[in-house]
C-alpha positions in Angstrom: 195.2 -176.4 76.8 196.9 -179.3 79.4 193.1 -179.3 80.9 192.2 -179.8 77.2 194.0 -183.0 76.3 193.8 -184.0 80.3 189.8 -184.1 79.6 190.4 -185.7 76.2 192.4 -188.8 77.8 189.8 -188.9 80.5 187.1 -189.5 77.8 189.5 -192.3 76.1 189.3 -194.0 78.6 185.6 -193.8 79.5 185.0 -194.9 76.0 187.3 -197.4 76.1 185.5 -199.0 79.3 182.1 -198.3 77.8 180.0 -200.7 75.4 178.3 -199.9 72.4 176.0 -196.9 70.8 179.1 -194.7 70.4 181.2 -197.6 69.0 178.4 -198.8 66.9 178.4 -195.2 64.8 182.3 -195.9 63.9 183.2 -193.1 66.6 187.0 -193.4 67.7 189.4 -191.6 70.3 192.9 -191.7 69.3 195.7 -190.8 71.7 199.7 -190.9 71.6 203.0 -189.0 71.2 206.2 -189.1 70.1 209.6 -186.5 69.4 209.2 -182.7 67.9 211.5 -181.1 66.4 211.7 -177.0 65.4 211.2 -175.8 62.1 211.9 -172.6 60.7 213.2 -170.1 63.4 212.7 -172.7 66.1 215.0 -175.1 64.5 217.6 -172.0 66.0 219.5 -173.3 68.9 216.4 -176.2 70.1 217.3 -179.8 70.9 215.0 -182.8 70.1 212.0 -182.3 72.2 208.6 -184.5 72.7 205.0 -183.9 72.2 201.8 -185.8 73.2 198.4 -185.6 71.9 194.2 -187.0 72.4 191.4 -186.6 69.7 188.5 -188.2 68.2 187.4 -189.2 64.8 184.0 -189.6 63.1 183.7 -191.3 59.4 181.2 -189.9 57.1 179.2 -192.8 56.3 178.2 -191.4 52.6 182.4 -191.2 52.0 184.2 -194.1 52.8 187.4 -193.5 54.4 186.8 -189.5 55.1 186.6 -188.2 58.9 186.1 -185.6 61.1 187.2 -184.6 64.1 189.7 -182.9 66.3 192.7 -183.3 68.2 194.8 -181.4 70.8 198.6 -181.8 71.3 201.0 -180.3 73.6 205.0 -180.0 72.3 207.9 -179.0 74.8 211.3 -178.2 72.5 214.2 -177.3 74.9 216.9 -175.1 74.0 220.4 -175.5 74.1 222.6 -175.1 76.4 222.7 -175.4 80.4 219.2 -173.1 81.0 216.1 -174.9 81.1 214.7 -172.6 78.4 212.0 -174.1 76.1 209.0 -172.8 74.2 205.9 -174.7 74.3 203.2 -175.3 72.1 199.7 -176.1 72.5 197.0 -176.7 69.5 193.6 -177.4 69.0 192.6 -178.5 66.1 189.6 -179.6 63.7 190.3 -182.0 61.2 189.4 -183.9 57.9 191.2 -187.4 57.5 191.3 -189.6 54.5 191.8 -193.6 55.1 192.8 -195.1 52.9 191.8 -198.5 51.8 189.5 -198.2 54.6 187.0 -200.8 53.2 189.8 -203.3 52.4 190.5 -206.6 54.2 193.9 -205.3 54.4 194.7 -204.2 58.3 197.4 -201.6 57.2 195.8 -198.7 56.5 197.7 -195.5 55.0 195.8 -192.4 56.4 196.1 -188.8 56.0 195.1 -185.9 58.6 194.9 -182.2 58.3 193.7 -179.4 60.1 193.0 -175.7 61.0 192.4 -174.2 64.8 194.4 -172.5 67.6 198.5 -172.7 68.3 199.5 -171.3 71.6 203.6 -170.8 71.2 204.9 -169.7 74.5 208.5 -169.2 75.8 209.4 -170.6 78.7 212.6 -169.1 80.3 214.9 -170.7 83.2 215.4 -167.8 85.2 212.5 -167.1 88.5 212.0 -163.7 86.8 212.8 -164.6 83.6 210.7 -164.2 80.4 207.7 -166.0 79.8 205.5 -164.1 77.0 203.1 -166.6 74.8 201.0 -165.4 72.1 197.6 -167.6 69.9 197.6 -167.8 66.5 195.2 -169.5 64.2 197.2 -172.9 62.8 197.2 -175.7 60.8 198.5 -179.2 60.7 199.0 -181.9 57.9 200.5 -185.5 58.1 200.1 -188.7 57.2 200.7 -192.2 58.8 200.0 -195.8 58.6 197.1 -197.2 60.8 196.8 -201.4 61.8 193.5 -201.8 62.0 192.2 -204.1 64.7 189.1 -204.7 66.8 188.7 -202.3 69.8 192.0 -200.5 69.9 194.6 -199.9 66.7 198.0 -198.8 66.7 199.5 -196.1 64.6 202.4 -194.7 63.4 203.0 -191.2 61.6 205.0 -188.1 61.1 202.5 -184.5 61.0 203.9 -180.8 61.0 202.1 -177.7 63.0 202.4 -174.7 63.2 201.0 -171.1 63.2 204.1 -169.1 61.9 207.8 -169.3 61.3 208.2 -169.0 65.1 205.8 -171.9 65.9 206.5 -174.6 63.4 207.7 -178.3 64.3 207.5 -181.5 63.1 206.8 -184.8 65.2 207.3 -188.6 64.5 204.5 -190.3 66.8 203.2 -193.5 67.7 199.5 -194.0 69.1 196.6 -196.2 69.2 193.1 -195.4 68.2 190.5 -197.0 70.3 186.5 -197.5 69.2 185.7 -196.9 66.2 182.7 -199.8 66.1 185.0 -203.5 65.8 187.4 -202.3 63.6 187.9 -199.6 60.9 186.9 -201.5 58.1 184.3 -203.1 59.7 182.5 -199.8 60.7 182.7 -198.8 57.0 181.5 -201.6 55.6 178.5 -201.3 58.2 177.9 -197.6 57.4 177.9 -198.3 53.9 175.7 -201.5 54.1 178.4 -203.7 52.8 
């Protein structure tokens, strides 16, 4: 999974730097993090932890405002106490998102994301010999945000929840930025839609 989202920030970045044809179809790569917090039976004994994440995005020209696309996100919550003990969680994940507003001349942008792939949730114990079992479960994730919509690269803020079980669950407060998406999310729209 960390050569996942590793890959994912490497092609950020190589779109970033790039001109054109991808940009031109409304294609963006968004990338962030933020702090998680356990839910369910992880919210037993965990401190505030922090998660990171890279995806990509794809409106549906016939739809304004509707997406698709993925993301992966990696989330470390410690637990208490003087151990190093924390469980980890890694998803992949293909989503829908709604924008919207997304052919308004507004640049605030509400959005909402949700999806269904793989959760890893694995324990990670202090000890040399200590435990360390992690098990993959199909997951989902919902959340919502506000986007500013700018030329090449727009930031975000939002609050989504993952999980693949009552031992999996967390929620996260994030920031990120969103990069491509053809010279502004309103503009792409309004170009795929002929407008």
């Amino acid at each position: 999974m960390k050569r996942i989202m590793l890959f994912l920030a490497a092609l950020v970045v190589a779109v970033a730097l790039s001109s054109g044809s991808i940009q031109a179809q409304g294609l963006s790569f968004h990338l962030g993090g933020g702090i998680a917090m356990g839910a369910g039976d992880l919210s037993d004994n965990t401190e505030t932890g922090w998660m990171g994440f890279a995806g990509l995005n794809l409106p549906i020209a016939s739809m304004p405002g509707l997406g698709i696309g993925a993301t992966a996100s990696y989330a470390h919550i410690p637990y208490e106490g003087e151990r190093d003990d924390a469980t980890n969680i890694s998803a992949l994940l293909a989503e829908l998102s709604y924008l919207i507003g997304a052919t308004s001349s507004s640049p605030f942008k509400p959005y909402v994301r949700a999806g269904i792939g793989a959760v890893q949730h694995k324990y990670d114990s202090d000890y040399s010999n200590g435990d360390s079992d992690s098990e993959t479960k199909v997951g989902f994730g919902a959340g919502a945000g506000i986007l500013y919509a700018m030329r090449q690269v727009s930031p975000f803020l939002g609050a989504h929840f993952i999980s693949s079980g009552s031992e999996t669950g967390y929620y996260t407060v994030y920031a990120g930025i969103s990069i491509g998406g053809g010279g502004g999310t309103a503009a792409a729209v309004r170009r795929a839609i002929g407008r």
